[in-house]
One Martini backbone bead per residue (centre of mass of N, CA, C, O) as a GRO file, in nm:
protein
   86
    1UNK     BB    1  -0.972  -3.428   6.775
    2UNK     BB    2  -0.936  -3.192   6.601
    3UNK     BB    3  -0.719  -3.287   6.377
    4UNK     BB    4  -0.969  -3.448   6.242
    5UNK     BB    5  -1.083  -3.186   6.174
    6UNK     BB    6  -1.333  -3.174   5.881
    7UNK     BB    7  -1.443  -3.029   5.614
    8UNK     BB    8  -1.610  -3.083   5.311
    9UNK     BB    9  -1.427  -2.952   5.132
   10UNK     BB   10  -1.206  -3.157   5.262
   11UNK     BB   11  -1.319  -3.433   5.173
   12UNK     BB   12  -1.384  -3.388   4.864
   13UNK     BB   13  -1.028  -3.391   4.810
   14UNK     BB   14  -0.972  -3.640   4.922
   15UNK     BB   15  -1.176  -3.834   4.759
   16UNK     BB   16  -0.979  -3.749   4.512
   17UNK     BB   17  -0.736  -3.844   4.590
   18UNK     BB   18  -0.790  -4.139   4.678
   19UNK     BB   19  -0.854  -4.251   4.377
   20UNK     BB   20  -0.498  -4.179   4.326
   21UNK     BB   21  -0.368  -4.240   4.528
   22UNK     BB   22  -0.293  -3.916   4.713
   23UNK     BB   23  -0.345  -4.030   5.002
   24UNK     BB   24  -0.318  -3.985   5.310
   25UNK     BB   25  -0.349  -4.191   5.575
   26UNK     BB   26  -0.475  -3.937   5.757
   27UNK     BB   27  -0.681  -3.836   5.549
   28UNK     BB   28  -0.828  -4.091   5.534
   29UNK     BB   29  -0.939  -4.105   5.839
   30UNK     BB   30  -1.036  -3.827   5.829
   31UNK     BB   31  -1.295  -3.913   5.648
   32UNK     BB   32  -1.398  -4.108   5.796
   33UNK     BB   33  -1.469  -3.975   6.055
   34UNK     BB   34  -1.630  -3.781   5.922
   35UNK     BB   35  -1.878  -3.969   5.798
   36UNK     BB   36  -2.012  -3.994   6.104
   37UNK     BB   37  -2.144  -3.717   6.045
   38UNK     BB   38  -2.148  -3.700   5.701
   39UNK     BB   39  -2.344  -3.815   5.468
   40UNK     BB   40  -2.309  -3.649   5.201
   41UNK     BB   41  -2.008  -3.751   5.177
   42UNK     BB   42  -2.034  -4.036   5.175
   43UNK     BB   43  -2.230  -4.030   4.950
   44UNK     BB   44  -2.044  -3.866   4.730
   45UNK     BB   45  -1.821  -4.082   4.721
   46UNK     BB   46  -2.008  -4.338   4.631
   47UNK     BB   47  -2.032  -4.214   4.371
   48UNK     BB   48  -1.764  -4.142   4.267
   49UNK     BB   49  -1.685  -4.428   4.240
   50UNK     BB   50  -1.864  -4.526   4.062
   51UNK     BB   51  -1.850  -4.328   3.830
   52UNK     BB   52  -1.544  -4.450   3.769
   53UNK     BB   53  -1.629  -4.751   3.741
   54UNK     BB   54  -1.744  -4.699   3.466
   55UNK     BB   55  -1.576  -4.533   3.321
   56UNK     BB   56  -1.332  -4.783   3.345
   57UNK     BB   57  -1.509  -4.952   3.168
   58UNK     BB   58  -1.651  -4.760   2.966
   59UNK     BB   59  -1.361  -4.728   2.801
   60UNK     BB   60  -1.196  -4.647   2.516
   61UNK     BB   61  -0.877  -4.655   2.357
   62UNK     BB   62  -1.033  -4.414   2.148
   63UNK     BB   63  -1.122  -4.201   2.345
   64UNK     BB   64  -0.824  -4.042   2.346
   65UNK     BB   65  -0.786  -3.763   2.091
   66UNK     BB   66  -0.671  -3.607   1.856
   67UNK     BB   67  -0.573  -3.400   1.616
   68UNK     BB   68  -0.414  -3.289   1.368
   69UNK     BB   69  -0.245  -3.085   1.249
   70UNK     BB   70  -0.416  -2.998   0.965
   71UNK     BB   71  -0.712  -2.970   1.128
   72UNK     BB   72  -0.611  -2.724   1.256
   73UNK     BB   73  -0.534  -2.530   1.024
   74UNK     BB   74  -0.835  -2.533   0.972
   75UNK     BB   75  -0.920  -2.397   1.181
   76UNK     BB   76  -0.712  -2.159   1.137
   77UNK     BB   77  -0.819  -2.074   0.873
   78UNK     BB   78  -1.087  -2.018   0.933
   79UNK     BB   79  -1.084  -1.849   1.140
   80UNK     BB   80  -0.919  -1.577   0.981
   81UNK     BB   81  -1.127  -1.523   0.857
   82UNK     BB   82  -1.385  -1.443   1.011
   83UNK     BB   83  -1.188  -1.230   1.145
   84UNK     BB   84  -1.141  -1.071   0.904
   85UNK     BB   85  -1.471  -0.970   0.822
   86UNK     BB   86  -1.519  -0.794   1.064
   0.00000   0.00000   0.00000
């Protein structure tokens, strides 16, 4: 029964990775076993999936977008004054 005992800190790693299903059946297993002891990590893993589902229901298309080369440049080009007067 050792081989299944797992820390909360290994619970929530596992949770964590369970959700992008890199979690080996071994590993989901223990974080069950874990769970009949440790309503926190259970409490943990529920609320952590909830708040995934929430963010991939409302994540829109263009939420994540980089800037421009030009953007980029005006901003190394403001650094370079504002460091170059001190």
């Amino acid at each position: 029964m050792f081989k299944f005992k797992i820390t909360c800190d290994q619970a929530t790693t596992i949770c964590d990775k369970s959700q992008y299903r890199k979690a080996t059946l071994l590993e989901i297993l223990r974080l069950r076993i874990h769970f009949i002891n440790c309503k926190i990590c259970a409490l943990y893993t529920k609320q952590n999936n909830r708040m995934s589902r929430i963010f991939k229901k409302n994540m829109r298309e263009d939420a994540f977008c980089s800037m421009t080369k030009e953007e980029k440049e005006a901003i190394h080009t403001a650094f370079q004054k504002k460091t170059s007067m001190n």
